[in-house]
N, C-alpha and C positions, 0 to 999 in steps of 0.2 A: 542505730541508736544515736541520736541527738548528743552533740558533747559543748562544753563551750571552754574554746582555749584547748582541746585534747582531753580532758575528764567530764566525768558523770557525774560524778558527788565530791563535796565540800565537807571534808570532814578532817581531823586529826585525832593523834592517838598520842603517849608517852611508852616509848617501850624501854621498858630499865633488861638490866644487865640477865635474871632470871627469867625472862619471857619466852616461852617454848614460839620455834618455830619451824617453820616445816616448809617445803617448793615441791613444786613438783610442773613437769613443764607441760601442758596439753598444746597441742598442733603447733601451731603458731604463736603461744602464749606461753609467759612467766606466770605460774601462779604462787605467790607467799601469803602465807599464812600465819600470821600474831595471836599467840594466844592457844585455846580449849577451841572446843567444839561449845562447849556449855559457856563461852567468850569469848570470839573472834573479831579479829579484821582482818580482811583477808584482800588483799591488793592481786589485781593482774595485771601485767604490763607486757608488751607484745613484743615480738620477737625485734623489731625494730628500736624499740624505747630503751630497753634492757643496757644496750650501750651508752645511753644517754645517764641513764639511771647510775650506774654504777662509778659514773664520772663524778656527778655530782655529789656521791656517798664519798669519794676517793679526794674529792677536793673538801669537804666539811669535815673529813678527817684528819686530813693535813692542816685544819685550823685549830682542832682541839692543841692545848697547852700553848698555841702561837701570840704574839702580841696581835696579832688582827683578830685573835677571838677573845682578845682581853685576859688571854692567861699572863703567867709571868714566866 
């Protein structure tokens, strides 16, 4: 599959606090899953990315309530 930059689709989502989600891992892949069957987004990320990924969630974390994320 053709990617550009490392993904396939340009898209976003908002997930608030109540969004059901689900993993589960197949071969070489992270599969997460946002949402219903009857309304998903459903992201994989491969067993290499995963570390990437979770750095990035671990650093936008530690900006929530910070002056660099404009809290107080």
């Amino acid at each position: 599959m053709f990617t550009q930059h490392g993904i396939a689709v340009d898209a976003w989502v908002r997930i608030e606090p109540d969004c059901p989600m689900r993993h589960q891992v197949v071969a070489d892949e992270l599969q997460i899953e946002f949402g219903t069957r009857m309304g998903a987004l459903s992201l994989v990320v491969t067993d290499e990315a995963v570390e990437k990924l979770v750095a990035v969630l671990s650093k936008a974390q530690a900006q929530f309530g910070s002056e660099e994320a404009g809290g107080s």
